[in-house]
C-alpha positions in Angstrom: 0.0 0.0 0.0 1.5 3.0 -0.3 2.2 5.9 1.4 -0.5 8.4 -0.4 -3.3 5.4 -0.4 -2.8 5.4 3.4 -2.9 8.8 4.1 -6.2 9.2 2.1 -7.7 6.0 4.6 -6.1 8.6 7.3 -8.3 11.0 6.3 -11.4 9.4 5.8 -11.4 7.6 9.1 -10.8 11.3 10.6 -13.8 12.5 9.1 -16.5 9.3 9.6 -15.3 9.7 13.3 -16.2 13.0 13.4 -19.1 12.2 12.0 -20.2 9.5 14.5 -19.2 11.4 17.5 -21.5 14.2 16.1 -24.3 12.5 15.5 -23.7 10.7 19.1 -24.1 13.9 21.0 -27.1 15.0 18.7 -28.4 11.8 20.0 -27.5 12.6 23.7 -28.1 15.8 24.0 -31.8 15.1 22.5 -32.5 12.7 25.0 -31.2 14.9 28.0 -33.6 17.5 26.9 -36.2 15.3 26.7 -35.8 15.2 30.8 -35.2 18.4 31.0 -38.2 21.0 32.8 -39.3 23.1 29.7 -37.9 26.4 28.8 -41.3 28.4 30.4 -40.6 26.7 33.4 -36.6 27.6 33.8 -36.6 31.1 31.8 -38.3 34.2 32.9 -41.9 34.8 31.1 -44.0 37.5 31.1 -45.7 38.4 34.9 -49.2 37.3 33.5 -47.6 34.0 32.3 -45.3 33.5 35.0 -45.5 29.5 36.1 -44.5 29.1 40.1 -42.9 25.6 40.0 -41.8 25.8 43.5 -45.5 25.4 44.8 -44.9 22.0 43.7 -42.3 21.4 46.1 -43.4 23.3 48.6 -46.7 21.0 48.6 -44.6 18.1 48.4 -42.9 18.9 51.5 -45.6 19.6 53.4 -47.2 16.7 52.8 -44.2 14.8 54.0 -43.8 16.8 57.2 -47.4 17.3 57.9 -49.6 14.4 56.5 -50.6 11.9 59.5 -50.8 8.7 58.3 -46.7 8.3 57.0 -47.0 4.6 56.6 -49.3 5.7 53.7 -47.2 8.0 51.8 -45.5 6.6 49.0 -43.4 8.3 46.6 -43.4 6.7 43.3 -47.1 6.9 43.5 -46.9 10.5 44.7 -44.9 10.8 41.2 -47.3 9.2 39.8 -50.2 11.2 40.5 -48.4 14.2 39.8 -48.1 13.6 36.3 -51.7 12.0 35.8 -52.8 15.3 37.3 -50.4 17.3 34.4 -51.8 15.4 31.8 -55.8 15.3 33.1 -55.1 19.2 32.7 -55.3 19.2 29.1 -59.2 17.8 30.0 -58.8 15.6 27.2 -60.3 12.3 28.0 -58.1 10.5 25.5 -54.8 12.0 26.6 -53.8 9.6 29.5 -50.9 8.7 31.1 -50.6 5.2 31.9 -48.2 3.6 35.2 -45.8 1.2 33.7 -48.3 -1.7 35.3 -50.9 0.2 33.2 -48.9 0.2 30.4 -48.8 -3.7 30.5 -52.5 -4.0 30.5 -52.6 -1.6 27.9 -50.3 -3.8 25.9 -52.0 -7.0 26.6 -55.8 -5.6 25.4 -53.8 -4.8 22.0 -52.9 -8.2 22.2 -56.1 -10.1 22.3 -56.3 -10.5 26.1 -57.2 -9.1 29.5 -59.2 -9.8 33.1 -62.3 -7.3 33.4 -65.8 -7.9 31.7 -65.5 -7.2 28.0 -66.8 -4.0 26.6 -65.3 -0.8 25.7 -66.0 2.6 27.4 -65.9 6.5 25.9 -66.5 9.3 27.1 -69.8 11.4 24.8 -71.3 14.6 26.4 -69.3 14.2 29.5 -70.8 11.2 30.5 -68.9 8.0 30.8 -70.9 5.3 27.9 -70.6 1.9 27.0 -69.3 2.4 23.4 -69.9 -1.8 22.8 -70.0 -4.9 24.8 -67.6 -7.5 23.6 -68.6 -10.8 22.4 -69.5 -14.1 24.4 -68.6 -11.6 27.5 -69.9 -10.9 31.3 -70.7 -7.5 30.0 -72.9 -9.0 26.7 -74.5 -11.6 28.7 -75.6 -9.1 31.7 -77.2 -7.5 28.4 -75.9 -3.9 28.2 -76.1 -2.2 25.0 -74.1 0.8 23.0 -75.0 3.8 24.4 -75.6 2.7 27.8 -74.4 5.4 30.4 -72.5 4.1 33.6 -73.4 6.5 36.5 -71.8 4.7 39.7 -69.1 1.8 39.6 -69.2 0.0 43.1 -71.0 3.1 44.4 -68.5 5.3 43.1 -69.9 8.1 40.8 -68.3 8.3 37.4 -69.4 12.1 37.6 -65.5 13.2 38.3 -63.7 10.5 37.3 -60.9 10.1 34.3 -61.7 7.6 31.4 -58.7 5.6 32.7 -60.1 5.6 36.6 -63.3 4.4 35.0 -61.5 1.6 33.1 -59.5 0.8 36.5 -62.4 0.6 38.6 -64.4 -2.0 36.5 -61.4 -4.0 35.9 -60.3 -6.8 38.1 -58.6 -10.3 39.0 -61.4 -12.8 37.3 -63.9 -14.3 40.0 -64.4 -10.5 41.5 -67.6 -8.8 41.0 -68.0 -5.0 40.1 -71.8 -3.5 40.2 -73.1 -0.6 37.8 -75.0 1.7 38.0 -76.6 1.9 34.2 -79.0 4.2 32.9 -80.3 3.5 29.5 -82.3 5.6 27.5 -85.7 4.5 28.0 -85.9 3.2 30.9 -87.7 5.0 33.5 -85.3 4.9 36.7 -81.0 3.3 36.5 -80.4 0.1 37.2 -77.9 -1.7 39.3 -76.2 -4.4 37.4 -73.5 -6.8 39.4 -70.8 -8.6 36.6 -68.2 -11.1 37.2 -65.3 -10.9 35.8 -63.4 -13.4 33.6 -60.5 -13.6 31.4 -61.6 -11.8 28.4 -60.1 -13.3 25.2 -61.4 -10.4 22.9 -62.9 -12.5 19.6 -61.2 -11.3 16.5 -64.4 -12.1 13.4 -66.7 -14.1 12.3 -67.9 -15.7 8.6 -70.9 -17.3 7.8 -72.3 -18.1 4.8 -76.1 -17.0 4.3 -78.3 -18.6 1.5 -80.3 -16.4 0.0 -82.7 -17.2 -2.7 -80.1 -19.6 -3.8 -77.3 -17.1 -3.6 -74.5 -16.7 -1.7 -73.9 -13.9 0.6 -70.7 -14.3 2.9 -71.4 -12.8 6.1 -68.2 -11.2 7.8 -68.4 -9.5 11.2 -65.0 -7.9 12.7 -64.8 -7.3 16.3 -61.9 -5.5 16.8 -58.7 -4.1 15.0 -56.1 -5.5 17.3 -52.9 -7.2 16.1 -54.5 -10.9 15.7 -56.5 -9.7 13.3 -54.7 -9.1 9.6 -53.3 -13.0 9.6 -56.7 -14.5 10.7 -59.0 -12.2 7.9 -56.1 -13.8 5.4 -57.5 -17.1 6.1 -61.5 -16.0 6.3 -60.4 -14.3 3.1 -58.9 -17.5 0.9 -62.4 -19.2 2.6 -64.3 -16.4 0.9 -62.6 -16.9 -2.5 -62.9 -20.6 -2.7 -66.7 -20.1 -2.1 -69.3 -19.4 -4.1 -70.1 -16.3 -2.2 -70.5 -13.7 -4.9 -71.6 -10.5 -2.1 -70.5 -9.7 1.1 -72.1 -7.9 4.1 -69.7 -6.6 6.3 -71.1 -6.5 10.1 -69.1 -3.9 12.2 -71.2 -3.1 14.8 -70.5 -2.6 18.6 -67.0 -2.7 16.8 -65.4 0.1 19.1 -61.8 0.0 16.6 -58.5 -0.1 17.6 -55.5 0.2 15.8 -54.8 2.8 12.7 -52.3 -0.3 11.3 -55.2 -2.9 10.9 -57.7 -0.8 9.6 -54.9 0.3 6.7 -54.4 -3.3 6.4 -58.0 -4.8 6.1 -58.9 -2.1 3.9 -56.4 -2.8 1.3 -58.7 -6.1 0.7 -61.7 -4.1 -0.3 -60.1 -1.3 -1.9 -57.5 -0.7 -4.9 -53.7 -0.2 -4.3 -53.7 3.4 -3.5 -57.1 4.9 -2.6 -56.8 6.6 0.3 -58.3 4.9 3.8 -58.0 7.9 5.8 -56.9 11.5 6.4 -54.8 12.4 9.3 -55.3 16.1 10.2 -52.7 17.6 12.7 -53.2 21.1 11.8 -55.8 21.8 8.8 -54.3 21.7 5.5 -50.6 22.6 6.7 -50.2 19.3 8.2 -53.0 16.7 6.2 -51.2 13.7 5.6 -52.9 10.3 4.0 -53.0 6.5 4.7 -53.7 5.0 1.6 -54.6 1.0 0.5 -51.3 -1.2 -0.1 -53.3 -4.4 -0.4 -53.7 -7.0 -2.8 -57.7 -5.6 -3.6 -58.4 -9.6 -3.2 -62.1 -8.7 -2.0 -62.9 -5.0 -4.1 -64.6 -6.8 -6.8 -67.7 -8.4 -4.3 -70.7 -6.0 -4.3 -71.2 -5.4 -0.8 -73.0 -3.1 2.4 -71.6 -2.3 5.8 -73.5 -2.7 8.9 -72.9 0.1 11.5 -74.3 1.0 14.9 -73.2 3.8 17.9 -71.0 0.5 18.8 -68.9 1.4 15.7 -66.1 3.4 16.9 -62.8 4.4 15.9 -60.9 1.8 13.2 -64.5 0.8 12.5 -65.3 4.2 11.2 -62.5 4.5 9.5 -62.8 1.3 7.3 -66.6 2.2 7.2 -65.6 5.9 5.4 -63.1 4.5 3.3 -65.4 2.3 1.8 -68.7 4.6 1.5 -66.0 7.6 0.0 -64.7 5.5 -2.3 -66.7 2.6 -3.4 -70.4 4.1 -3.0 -70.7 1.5 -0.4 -74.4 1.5 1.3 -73.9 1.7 5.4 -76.5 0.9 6.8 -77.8 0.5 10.8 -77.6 3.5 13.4 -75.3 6.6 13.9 -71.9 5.3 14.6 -70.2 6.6 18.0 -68.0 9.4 16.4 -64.5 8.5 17.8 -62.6 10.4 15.3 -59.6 11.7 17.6 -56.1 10.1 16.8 -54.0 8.8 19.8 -50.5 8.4 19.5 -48.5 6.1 22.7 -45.8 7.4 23.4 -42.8 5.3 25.9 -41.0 6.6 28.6 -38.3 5.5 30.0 -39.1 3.7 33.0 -41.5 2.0 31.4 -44.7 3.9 31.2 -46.3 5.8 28.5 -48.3 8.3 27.3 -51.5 7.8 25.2 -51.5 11.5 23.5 -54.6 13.4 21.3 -52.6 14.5 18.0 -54.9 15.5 16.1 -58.4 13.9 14.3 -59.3 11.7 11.2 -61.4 12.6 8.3 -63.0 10.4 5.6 -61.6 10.3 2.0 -63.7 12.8 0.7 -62.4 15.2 4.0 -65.5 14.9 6.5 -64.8 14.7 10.1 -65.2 11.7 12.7 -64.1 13.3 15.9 -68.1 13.7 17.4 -70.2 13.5 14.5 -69.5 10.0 13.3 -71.0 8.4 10.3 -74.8 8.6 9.4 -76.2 5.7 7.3 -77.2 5.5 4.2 -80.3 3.6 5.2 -81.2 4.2 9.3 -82.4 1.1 11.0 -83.3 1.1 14.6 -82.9 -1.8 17.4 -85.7 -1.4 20.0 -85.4 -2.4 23.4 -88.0 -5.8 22.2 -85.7 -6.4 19.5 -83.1 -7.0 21.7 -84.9 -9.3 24.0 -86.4 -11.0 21.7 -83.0 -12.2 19.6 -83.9 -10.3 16.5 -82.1 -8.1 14.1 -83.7 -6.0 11.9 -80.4 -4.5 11.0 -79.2 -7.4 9.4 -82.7 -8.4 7.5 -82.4 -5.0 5.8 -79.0 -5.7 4.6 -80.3 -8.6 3.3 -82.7 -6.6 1.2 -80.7 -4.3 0.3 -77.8 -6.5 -0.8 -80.1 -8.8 -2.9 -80.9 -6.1 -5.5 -77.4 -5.0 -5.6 -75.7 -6.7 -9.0 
């Protein structure tokens, strides 16, 4: 090698260690800030913006020195507390911060499993609702229904309380009992309802196959967008195929969603590579960025309708918009829940995260979820008989409907 070779190596080694070291205390320094207090907190502001931090403290301390009952204090949950009560500031009930024990149950829901009663819980007009009951659950089979409002848990009013102290409450080690106080809409007085809890194993769908007038419908009900679900609809969707199915109603009711990633995922079945699922809006126009189909289409060429209900929440309301916006897709059923806010979770680094509100979704064609949800094409009421009675006019209009489709 000789001598100019190696003092061009020289060089270059100079300058990618440079580079390294550079981009190592970028990487630092970012993550130093990160636990740093923020700059309105350190530096001076104006006098009608000035922020006190030392209150903080000061209550600390004298909750140490003066609080009674020592053998009850307990730091880590006083740290805790202190940043669920940062966060609850924002009043967003979607915004939460979760305890890294929270954080695991969090996780394992995602993953098709958890101990409580099965059904998911919003927040509409300030009062805590059941957004659906999950299926073959203690919730379902103590017969609550979307739209339900839950005024007490254990004789605790739900009047004050977070969406995550509501979701703490009625969870529990399986073989417990938790008793609601539900009011539904036409009944005349609430009604105290007692649930055991069980291991839920949240159900991912459901195909049947419906004979009608000697054709074919394939009947496809989703539950939940959670990660089990894109490899099991593969398999429902080579059964579809092979069939003789030739329409499909798609059941998403007291679906109440789930993750952004499935719903992209299941759509790109129904739709053609590139239509767009879903708008995420940050900051109007300025900051509009689109999830579009990447699928194989395997399932766009099947006429089909959608049922929906105020179960339908979320994920489900996504997939429902994408197909009405850009198929002409029929939905039919009640008002869906209007969960249109996007939630990001964050990780910290002991463990815990941060479920964070950054922004809201809108339909292909640009229409807003966040509280307005979606209206169907073709309204169809469940009555209060209905539901005791097994029935589902619902489904027997889709039916109808889907048999003149061709």
């Amino acid at each position: 090698m000789t001598q100019k070779i190696k003092i061009i190596i020289l060089i270059i080694s100079f300058f990618l260690v440079s580079y390294l070291s550079y981009q190592f205390g970028i990487f630092i320094g970012n993550e130093n800030i990160l636990r740093m207090p923020p700059s309105q907190i350190v530096n001076p502001l104006p006098e009608d913006q000035k922020i006190d931090f030392s209150v903080f403290w000061e209550t600390w301390r004298k909750l140490e020195k003066n609080f009674f009952k020592k053998e009850k204090i307990d730091y880590q949950k006083m740290v805790f507390g202190a940043i669920k009560g940062l966060v609850a500031s924002l009043e967003d009930p979607y915004t939460v911060y979760f305890t890294p024990e929270e954080t695991q149950m969090f996780e394992d829901e995602l993953k098709g499993e958890y101990q409580g009663v099965g059904m998911e819980v919003g927040i509409k007009d300030k009062k805590i609702m059941i957004i659906a009951p999950l299926e073959n659950t203690p919730a379902q089979e103590a017969g609550l229904q979307p739209g339900d409002k839950i005024l007490a848990i254990d004789d605790i009013s739900t009047e004050n309380l977070s969406l995550e102290e509501v979701i703490r409450l009625i969870r529990g080690p399986k073989n417990t009992e938790v008793i609601l106080l539900i009011n539904r809409e036409n009944w005349n007085a609430p009604q105290k309802i007692t649930l055991k809890r069980k291991v839920i194993k949240i159900p991912v769908l459901k195909l049947e196959f419906k004979n009608l007038d000697k054709e074919i419908i394939a009947y496809l009900k989703i539950y939940q967008f959670n990660w089990l679900l894109p490899q099991e609809f593969k398999k429902i969707v080579e059964e579809i195929l092979k069939s003789p199915a030739k329409k499909i109603i798609l059941d998403i009711r007291n679906n109440p969603g789930g993750i952004l990633d499935v719903a992209q995922d299941i759509s790109g079945w129904f739709l053609e590579k590139g239509e767009i699922v879903v708008w995420q809006d940050k900051n109007g126009d300025k900051e509009r960025k689109s999830y579009r189909a990447a699928g194989s289409a395997g399932l766009a060429k099947y006429p089909m309708v959608v049922l929906i209900n105020q179960g339908s929440a979320s994920a489900a309301e996504i997939l429902a918009g994408a197909l009405r916006d850009n198929k002409g897709v029929k939905l039919i059923g009640e008002k869906s829940f209007g969960k249109g806010s996007i939630q990001e979770q964050i990780f910290l680094q002991d463990n815990s995260s941060l479920k964070v509100t950054t922004g809201k979704w809108l339909t292909p064609k640009g229409n807003s979820l966040d509280e307005r949800g979606l209206t169907p094409d073709v309204e169809v009421k469940m009555t209060e008989q209905d539901w005791q009675e097994n029935k589902d006019p619902q489904l027997e209009k889709a039916l109808e409907i889907i048999r003149e489709i061709r």
